[in-house]
Phi, psi and omega in degrees: 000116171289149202304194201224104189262065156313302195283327183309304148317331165283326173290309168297359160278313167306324165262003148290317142350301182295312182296323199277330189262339176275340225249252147032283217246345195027054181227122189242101183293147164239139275358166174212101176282125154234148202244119192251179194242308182226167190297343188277321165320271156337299187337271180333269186332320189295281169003281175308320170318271197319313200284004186221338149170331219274153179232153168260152173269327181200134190229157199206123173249144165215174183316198204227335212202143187220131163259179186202166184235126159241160202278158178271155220271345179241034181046032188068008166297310165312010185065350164303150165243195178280207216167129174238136192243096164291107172256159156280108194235136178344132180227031195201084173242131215221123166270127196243165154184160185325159143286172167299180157252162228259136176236131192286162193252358197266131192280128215286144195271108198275136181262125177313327188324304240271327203303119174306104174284000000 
């Protein structure tokens, strides 16, 4: 049974929200850093990304989880020892930016009129 992306959802949901609205608003920021938690998460959004004009430029994976040691609070007299503490953190930040805009290729068109015979 696959797991239940609560929180996960909600995040594609802001970020599609962001797309509808840069669509919307005909306002596109350039560059655009985004952080994503899972590769479904990427997908989606890169997809939603590509389809309105944006390419990526630089993608960076880092762990999935960053810890810390706190020290116990009675220096181990008590026999507590330190605790080590994890959180779950963004592990996929990917820097977006416009594509170009498309220049034509076809050669510009002389009006006979103008040309000296």
């Amino acid at each position: 049974m696959p797991a239940v992306r609560v929180v996960g959802s909600i995040r594609d949901w802001f970020n599609a929200r962001d797309v509808r609205r840069m669509v919307r608003r005909q306002v596109f920021p350039d560059p655009i850093l985004r952080h994503y938690f899972d590769d479904a998460e990427y997908g989606r959004d890169e997809a939603a990304l590509h389809a309105i004009g944006y390419m990526t430029v630089a993608r960076d994976v880092t762990p999935t989880h960053v810890g810390v040691t706190l020290p116990a609070a009675s220096n181990g007299v008590t026999g507590h020892l330190d605790r080590r503490i994890q959180r779950r953190v963004a592990s996929i930040h990917v820097l977006y930016e416009r594509r170009p805009a498309a220049t034509s290729t076809a050669p510009e068109r002389v009006d006979d009129s103008t040309q000296a015979l």
